[in-house]
C-alpha positions in Angstrom: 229.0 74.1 100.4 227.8 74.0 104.1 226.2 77.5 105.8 225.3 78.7 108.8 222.8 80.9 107.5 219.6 80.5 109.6 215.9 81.4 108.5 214.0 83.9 109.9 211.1 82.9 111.1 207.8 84.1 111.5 205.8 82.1 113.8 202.1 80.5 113.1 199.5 83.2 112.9 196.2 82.7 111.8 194.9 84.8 108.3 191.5 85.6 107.5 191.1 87.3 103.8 188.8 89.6 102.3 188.3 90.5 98.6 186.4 93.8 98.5 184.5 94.3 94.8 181.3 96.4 96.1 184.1 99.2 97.6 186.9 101.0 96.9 190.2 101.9 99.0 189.3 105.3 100.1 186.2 103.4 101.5 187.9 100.3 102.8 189.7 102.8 104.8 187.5 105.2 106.1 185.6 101.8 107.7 188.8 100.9 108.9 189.2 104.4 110.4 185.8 103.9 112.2 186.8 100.4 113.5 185.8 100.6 117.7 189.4 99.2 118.2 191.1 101.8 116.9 193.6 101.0 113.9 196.1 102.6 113.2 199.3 102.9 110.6 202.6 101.7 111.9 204.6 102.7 109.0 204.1 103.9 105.6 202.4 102.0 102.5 204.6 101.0 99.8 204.4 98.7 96.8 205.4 94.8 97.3 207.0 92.9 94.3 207.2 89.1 94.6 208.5 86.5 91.9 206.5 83.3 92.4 208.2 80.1 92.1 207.4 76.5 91.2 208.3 73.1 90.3 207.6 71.4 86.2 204.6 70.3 87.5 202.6 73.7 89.0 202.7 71.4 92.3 202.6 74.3 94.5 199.3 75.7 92.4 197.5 72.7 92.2 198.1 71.9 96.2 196.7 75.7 96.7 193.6 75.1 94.2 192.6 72.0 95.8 193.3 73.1 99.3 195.1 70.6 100.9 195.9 70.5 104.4 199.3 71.8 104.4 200.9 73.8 101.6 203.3 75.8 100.7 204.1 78.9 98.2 208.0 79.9 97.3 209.0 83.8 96.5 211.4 86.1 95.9 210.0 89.3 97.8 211.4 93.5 97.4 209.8 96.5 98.1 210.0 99.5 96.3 210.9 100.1 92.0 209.9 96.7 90.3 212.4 97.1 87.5 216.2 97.5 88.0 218.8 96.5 90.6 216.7 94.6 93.6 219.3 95.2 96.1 217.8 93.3 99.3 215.4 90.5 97.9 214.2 87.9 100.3 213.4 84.5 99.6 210.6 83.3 101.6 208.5 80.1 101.9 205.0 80.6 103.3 203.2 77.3 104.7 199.4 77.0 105.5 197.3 74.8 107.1 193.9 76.1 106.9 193.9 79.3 108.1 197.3 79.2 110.0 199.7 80.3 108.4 204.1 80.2 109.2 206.8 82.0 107.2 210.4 81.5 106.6 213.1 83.7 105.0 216.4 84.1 103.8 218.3 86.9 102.7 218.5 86.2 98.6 221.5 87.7 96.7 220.9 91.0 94.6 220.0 90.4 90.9 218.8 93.1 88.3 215.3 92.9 87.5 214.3 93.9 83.5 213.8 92.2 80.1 217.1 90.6 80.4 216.1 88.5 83.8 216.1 84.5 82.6 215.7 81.3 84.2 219.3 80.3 83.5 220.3 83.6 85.5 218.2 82.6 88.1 219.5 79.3 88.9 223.5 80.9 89.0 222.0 83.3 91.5 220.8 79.9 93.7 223.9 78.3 92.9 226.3 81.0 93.9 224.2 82.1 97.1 225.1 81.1 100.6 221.8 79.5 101.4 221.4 76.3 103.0 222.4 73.1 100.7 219.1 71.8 101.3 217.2 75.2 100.3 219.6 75.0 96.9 218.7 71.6 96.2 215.0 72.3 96.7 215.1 75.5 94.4 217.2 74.1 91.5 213.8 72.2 90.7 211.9 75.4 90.2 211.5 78.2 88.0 210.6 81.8 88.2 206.5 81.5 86.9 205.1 84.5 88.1 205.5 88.4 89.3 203.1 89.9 91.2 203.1 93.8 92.4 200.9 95.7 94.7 200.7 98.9 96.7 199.7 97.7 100.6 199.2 99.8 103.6 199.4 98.5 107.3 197.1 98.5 110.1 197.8 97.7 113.5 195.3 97.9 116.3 195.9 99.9 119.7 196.5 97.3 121.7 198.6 95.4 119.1 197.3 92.5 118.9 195.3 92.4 115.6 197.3 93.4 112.3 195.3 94.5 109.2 196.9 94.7 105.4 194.9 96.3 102.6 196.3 95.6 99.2 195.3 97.3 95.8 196.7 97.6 92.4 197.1 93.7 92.1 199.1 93.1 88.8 200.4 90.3 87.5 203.5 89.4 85.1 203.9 86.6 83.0 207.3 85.4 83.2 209.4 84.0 80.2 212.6 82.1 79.4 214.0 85.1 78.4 213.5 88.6 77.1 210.8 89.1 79.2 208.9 92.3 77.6 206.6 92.5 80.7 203.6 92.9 77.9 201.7 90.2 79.0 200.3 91.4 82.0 196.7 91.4 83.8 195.7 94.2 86.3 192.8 93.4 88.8 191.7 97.5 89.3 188.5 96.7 91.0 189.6 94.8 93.8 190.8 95.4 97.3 192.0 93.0 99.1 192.0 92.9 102.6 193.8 90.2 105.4 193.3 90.7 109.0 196.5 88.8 111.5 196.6 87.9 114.6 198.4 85.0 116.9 196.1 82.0 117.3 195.3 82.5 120.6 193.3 85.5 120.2 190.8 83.2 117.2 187.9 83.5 119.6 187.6 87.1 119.8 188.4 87.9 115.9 185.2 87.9 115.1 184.3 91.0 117.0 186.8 92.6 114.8 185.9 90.7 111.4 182.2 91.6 112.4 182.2 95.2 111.9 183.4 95.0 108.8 180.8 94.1 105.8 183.1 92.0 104.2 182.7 88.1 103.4 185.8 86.2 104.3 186.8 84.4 100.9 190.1 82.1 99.7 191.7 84.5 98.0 195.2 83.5 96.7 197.3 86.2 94.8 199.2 83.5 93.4 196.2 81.5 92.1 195.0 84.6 90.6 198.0 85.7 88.7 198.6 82.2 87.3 194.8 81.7 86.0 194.7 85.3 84.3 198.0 85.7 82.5 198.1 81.9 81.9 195.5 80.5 81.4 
C-alpha cells in the first residue's frame, strides 16, 4: 500500500552531551540560571517515554558502541503517563555522524501500553499503519528491545540560537515477548544528563557557552545505557 505520508524532518544540528555525577538538578540549574547568555524555559518539563527498536542482531547497538561514522537509532516516542493508551506516539529515526545529528518522524498509530504490549501486537500496528512501504519493510525486521523514561526540562537561550535539555530520572525497561511485568527495571538516580543544540554554523562559538559550565563533554547514549544495565 503506497502513502503519501511525508517525514518530518528535523534538520542537522550539532549535540554536545554532558553526564553530570558530582551535581544534582537543582544545581545543574541554578548554573544554568547564572549562564551570561541568559537561558531561559520555553515551555514546561515533562516526562519522555521512548520504546527502542532493533534488528536480531543489536546492529543499531553495536554501530553506537563502536562509533561508527554514521548511525542510526529507531523509537517510538510519547510524552506524558507511560502506561495506558499512548494516543499520539511518534516514530522517529535519529542519525549521527559524530557530533551532528538529523531526525525524522512519522506520526505512529495509537497502541495501549501495559503488561499486555507484545511483539506480535507490535508488528500489526506497522502492518496496519499508513507509513511509507519502505519504512514497513524496514520495521518488520525489528523488535521492541527497550523503554526508556525521563523527566527533561528545556532551555533556550535569549537570542535563540543555543538550545539546552537537562534530563533526570533515567529508567530503563526490559522488554519481553509478552506479559511484560515492567519488574525488571534499572534506575540511574545519580545522574543528570545534560545536551546543549545548536545549528552547525554557530560550532565556533559553542565553546563560550560549553565553557561556563564545569562539565566534561562525554558519549553518553541513553540507549547504550539501558541495554547494558537491564541486559546485560
Amino acid at each position: 500500500m503506497k502513502t503519501n505520508l511525508q517525514p518530518k524532518i528535523r534538520e542537522h544540528r550539532y549535540e554536545r552531551k554532558f553526564r553530570v555525577e558530582d551535581l544534582d538538578d537543582a544545581q545543574v540549574r541554578m548554573l544554568i540560571k547564572r549562564h551570561p547568555s541568559i537561558f531561559y524555559s520555553p515551555y514546561p518539563p515533562r516526562h519522555i517515554n521512548n520504546l527502542y527498536l532493533d534488528t536480531p542482531n543489536m546492529e543499531n547497538y553495536h554501530a553506537n558502541v563502536s562509533g561508527v561514522g554514521e548511525r542510526q537509532k529507531a523509537r517510538i516516542r510519547w510524552y506524558g503517563g507511560l502506561h495506558g493508551e499512548i494516543n499520539k506516539p511518534v516514530l522517529e529515526f535519529k542519525v549521527k555522524d559524530g557530533l551532528v545529528g538529523a531526525k525524522y518522524s512519522y506520526p505512529f498509530p495509537a497502541f495501549s501500553f501495559d503488561k499486555t504490549f507484545t511483539q506480535k501486537g507490535f508488528q500489526q500496528l506497522i502492518a496496519q499503519s499508513d507509513l511509507p512501504d519502505e519504512i514497513r519493510w524496514q520495521l518488520r525486521g525489528m523488535s521492541v528491545v527497550l523503554c526508556n523514561r525521563y523527566y527533561r526540562r528545556y532551555y533556550l537561550t535569549k537570542d535563540k540560537k543555543y538550545r539546552l535539555t537537562v534530563d533526570k530520572e533515567m529508567r530503563y525497561f526490559h522488554i519481553k515477548q509478552a506479559q511484560n511485568s515492567f519488574r525488571h527495571q534499572f534506575l540511574d538516580p545519580k545522574a543528570v544528563v545534560v545536551e546543549l543544540k545548536y545549528d552547525p554554523v554557530l560550532d565556533p562559538y559553542a565553546d563560550k557557552i560549553s565553557g561556563f559550565f564545569p562539565f566534561i563533554i562525554t558519549r553518553n547514549s541513553k540507549y547504550i545505557t539501558g541495554i547494558e544495565q537491564v541486559y546485560m
